[in-house]
PLY file of the C-alpha trace (Angstrom):
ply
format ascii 1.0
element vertex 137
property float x
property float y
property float z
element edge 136
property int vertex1
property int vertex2
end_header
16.15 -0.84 -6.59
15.82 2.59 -7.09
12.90 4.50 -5.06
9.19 5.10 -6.18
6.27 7.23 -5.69
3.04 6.12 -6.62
-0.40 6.05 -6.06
-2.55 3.57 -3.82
-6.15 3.59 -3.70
-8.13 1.93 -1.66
-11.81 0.26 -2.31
-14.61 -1.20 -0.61
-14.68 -5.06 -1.51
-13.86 -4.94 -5.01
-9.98 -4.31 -5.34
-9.80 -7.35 -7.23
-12.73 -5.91 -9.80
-10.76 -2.67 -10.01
-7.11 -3.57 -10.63
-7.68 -6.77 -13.56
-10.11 -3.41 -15.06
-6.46 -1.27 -15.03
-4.84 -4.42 -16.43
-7.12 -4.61 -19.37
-6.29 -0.60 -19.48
-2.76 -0.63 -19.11
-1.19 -4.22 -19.64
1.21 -5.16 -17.58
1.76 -7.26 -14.77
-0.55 -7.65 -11.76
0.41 -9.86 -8.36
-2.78 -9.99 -5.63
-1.96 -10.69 -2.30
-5.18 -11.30 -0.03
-5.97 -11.67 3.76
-6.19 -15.03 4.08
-2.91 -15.56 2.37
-1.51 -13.73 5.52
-3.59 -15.82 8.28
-6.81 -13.34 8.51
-9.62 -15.69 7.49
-12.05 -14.29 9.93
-15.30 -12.37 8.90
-15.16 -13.08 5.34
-12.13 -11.14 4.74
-9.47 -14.34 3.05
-10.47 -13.34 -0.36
-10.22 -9.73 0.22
-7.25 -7.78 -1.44
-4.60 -7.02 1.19
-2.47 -5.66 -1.52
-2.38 -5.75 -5.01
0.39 -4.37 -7.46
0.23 -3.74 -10.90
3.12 -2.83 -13.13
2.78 -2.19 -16.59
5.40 -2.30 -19.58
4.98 1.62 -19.70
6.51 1.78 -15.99
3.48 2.63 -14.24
2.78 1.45 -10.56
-0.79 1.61 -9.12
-1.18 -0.36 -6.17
-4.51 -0.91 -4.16
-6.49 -2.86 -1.39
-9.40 -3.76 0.01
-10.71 -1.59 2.71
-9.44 -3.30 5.58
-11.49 -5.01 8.55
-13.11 -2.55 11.27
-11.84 0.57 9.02
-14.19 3.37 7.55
-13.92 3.63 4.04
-15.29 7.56 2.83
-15.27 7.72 -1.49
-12.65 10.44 -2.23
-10.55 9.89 0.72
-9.64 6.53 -0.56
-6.21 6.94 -2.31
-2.97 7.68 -0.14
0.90 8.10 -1.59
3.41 4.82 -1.31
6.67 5.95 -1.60
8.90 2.65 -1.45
12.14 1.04 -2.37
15.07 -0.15 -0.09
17.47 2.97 0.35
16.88 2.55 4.12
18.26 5.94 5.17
16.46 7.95 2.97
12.92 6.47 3.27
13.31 6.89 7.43
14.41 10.31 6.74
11.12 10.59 4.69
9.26 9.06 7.34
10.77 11.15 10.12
9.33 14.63 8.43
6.37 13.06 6.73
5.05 12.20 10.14
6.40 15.07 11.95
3.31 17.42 13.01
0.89 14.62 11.19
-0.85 11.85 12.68
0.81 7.96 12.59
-2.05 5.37 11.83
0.78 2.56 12.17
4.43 3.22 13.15
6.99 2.00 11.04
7.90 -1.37 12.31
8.67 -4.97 10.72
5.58 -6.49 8.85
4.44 -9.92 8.56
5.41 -9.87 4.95
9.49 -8.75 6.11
9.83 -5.36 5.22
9.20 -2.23 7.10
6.25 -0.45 6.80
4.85 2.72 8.13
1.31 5.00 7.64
0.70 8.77 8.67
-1.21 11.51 7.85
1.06 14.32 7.18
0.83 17.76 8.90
-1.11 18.92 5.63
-3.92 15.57 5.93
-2.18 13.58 2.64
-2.16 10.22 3.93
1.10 8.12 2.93
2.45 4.46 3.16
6.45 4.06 3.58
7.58 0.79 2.73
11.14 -0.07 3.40
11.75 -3.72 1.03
13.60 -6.14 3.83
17.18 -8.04 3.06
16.71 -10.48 0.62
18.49 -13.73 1.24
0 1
1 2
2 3
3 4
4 5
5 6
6 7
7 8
8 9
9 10
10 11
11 12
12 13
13 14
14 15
15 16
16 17
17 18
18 19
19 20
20 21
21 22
22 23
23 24
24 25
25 26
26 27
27 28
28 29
29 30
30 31
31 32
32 33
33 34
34 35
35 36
36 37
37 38
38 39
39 40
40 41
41 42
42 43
43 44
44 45
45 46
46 47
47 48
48 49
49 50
50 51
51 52
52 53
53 54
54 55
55 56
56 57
57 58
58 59
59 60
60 61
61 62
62 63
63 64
64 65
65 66
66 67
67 68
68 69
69 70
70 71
71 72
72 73
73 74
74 75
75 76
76 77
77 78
78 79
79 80
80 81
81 82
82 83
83 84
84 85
85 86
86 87
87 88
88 89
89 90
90 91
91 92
92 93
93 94
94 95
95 96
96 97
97 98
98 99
99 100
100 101
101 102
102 103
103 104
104 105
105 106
106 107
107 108
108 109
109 110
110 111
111 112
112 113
113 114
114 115
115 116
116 117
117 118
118 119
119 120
120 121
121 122
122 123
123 124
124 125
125 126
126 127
127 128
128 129
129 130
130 131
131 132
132 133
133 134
134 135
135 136
């Protein structure tokens, strides 16, 4: 799998709403992944996006999420980069000078869904969201 930039924007309780909208837009293909379906059922927060993906025929990516639990959500600061894929070396190169001088909001580490996954402000204030896909089989 080759590498990809794209954008990810993030909502306040209607990331559902928002991404089968860009479906009817775009076409395509969209997979919703919620809390609950990772064990966080508390505060009303199961049927909250946790991550949604939607790929469409014309090879666009937009990806987005409910805000998550105990976070601030400000309009206009709700979209960050995800730059993913599963060239390991490059993407902790990335990392390494995307975070360099910035601020880490969570270190790149295992996730409960197996791959590794990293967010920081850079030095410039552009959040971004390295995901690096774990081994398959």
């Amino acid at each position: 799998m080759a590498s990809k930039l794209n954008p990810y924007v993030t909502f306040e309780g209607n990331a559902r709403e928002a991404l089968e909208f860009y479906r009817d837009v775009f076409g395509g293909e969209l997979n919703i992944n919620t809390f609950g379906d990772f064990g966080n059922d508390t505060g009303g927060e199961a049927s909250k996006v946790m991550h949604g993906q939607l790929e469409t025929e014309a090879g666009f990516t937009l990806m987005a999420a409910d805000n998550p639990p105990g976070q601030d959500l400000t309009v206009g600061n709700n979209h960050s980069i995800s730059l993913s894929g599963d060239d390991d070396e490059m993407l902790r190169a990335n990392w390494k000078q995307l975070s360099d001088g910035g601020t880490v909001m969570v270190p790149l580490e295992k996730q409960m869904w197996g791959d590794e996954f990293g967010m920081c402000a850079d030095r410039f204030g552009v959040t971004w969201m390295v995901n690096i896909a774990g081994q398959q089989g």
